[in-house]
C-alpha positions as CSV (number, residue, x, y, z in Angstrom):
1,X,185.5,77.8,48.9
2,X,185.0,77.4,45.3
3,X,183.1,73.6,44.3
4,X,182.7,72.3,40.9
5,X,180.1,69.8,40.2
6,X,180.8,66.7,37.6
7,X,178.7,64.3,36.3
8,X,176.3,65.9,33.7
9,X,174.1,68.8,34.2
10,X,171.6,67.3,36.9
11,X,174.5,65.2,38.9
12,X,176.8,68.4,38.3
13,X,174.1,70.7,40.4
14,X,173.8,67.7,43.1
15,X,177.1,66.9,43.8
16,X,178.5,70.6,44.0
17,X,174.8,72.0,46.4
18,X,175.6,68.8,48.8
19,X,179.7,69.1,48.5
20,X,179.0,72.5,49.8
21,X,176.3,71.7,51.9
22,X,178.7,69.1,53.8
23,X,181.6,70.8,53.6
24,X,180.2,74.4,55.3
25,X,178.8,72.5,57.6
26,X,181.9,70.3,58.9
27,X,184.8,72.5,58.0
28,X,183.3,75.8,59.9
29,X,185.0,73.7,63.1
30,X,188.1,72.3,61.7
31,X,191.1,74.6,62.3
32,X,193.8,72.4,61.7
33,X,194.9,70.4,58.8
34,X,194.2,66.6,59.8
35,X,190.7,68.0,60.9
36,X,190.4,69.9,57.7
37,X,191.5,66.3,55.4
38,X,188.8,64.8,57.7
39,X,185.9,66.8,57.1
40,X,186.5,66.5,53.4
41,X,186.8,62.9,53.7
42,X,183.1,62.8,55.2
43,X,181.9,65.0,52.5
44,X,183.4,62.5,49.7
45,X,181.7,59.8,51.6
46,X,178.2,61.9,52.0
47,X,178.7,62.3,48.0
48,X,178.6,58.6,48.0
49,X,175.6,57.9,50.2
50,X,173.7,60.7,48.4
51,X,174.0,58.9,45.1
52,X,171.0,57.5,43.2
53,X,169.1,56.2,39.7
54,X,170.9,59.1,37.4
55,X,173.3,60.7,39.3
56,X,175.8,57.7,39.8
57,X,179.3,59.1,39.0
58,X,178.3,62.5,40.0
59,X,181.2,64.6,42.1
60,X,183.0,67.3,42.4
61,X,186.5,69.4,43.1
62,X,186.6,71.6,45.6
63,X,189.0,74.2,46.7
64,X,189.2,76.8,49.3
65,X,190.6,78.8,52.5
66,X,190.2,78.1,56.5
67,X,191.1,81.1,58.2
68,X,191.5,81.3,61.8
69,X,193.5,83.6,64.2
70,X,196.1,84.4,62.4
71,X,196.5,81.3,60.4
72,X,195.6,79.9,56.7
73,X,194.7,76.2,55.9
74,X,194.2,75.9,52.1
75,X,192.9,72.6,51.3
76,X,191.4,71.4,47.9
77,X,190.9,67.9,45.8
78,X,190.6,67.8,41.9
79,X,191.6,70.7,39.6
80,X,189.8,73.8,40.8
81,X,193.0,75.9,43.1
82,X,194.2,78.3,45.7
83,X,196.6,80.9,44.9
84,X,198.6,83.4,47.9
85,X,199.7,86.3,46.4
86,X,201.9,88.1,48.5
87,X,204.5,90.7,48.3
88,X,203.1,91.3,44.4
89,X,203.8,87.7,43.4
90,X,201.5,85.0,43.1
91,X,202.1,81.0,44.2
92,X,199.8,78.2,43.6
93,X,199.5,76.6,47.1
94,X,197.3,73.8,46.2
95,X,198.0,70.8,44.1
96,X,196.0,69.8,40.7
97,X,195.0,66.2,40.6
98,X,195.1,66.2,36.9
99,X,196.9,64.3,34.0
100,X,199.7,66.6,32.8
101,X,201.6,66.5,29.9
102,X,205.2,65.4,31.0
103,X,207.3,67.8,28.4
104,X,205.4,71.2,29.9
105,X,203.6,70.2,32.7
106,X,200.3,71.4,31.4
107,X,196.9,70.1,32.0
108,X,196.3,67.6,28.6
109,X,192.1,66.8,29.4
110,X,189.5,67.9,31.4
111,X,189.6,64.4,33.3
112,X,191.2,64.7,36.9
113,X,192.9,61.9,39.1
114,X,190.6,62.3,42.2
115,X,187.3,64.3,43.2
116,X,184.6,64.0,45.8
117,X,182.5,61.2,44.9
118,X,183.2,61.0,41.2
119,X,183.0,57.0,40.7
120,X,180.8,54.3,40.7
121,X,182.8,52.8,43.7
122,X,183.1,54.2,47.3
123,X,186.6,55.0,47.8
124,X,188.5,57.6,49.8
125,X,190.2,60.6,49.1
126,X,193.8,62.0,49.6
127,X,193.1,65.6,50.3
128,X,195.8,68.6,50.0
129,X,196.0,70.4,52.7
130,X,198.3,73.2,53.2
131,X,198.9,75.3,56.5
132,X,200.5,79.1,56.6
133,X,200.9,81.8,58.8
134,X,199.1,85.0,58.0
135,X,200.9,87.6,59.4
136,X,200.6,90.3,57.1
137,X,198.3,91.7,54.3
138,X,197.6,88.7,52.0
139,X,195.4,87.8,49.2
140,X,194.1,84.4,48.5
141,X,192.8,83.6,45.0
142,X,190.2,80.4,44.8
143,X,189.4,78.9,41.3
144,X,187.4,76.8,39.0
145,X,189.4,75.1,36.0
146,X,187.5,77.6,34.4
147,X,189.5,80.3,34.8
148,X,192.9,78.5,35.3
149,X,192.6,76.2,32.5
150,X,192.3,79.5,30.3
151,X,194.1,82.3,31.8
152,X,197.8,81.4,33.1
153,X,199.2,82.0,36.3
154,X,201.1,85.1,35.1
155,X,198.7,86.6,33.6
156,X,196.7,86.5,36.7
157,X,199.7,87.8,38.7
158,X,199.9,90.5,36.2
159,X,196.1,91.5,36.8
160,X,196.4,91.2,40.3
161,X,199.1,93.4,40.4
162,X,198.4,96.3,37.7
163,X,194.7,95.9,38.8
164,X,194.5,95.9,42.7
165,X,190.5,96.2,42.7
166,X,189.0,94.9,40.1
167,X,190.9,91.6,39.3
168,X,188.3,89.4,39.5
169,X,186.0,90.9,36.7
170,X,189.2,91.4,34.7
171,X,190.2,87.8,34.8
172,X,186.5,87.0,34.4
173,X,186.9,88.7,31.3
174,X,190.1,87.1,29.9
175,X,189.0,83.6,30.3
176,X,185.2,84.4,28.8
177,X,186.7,86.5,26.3
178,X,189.1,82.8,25.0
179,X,185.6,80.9,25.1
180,X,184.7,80.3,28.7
181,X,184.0,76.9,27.8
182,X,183.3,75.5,31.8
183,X,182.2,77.1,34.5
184,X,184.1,79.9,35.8
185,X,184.5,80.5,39.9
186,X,186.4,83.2,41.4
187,X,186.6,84.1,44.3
188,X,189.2,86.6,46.3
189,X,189.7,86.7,50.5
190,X,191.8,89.5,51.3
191,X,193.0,89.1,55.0
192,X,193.9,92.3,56.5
């Protein structure tokens, strides 16, 4: 899973060490989807709880990979994604909860429609969770907005394909190389 704290540089830190915190500890049991959307739901709330003088507001997106027996459940909330790349293409399987330009569809600012924690107000979450079948080679790509919000989905499909092992430090390159301007999380699960 890839997390990406908001809220300034110290509520940043705290939300993404106790997003992940929470979330390893309550997803490493939840195979299915509804217990997947669950377990994120008690991280948003933990976010919440673990709020305090200077770090009100803080949160954080989160995005990642649940692989059990033969099966895949991709789950995220905010901007940072999970790609499948199969059969040389790759698809987007989770869904950005960002403000998009309605002419091209592109991300127009930074600010996203829902996080974990995130607000000054407890309020719950509508988590995207995705289920497939793994029943062949795959690759799973997990993001930051970092990388996404500079490098576009073909052009990762294009890396991914031409460069089979060394993707990651490729793209890591692309998107430092346009001004890396956030954070920039990759991370690749290759399912044999």
């Amino acid at each position: 899973m890839v997390v990406d704290g908001m809220g300034g540089h110290a509520g940043g830190r705290l939300a993404s060490r106790i997003a992940v915190r929470e979330a390893h500890k309550r997803l490493v049991s939840a195979a299915k989807p509804k217990a997947v959307a669950e377990a994120l739901e008690q991280v948003n709330q933990e976010l919440f709880t673990s709020m305090h003088q200077g770090t009100e507001g803080m949160g954080a997106t989160i995005a990642g990979v649940r692989i059990h027996r033969g099966n895949a459940v991709a789950f995220n909330v905010g901007d940072s994604r999970v790609y499948a790349f199969e059969e040389d293409r790759l698809m987007q399987i989770s869904v950005d909860d960002a403000f998009r330009d309605k002419r091209n569809g592109r991300k127009v600012s930074s600010a996203i429609t829902q996080s974990l924690g995130g607000g000054f107000r407890r309020r719950r979450i509508d988590a995207h969770v995705i289920e497939r079948d793994v029943d062949a080679p795959q690759r799973f790509l997990i993001c930051s907005d970092g990388l996404s919000d500079l490098v576009q989905d073909y052009e990762i499909e294009e890396v991914m394909r031409k460069f089979p092992h060394d993707y990651v430090s490729r793209m890591l390159g692309h998107a430092l190389d346009r001004g890396g301007r956030d954070n920039i999380s990759i991370i690749s699960v290759r399912v044999l």
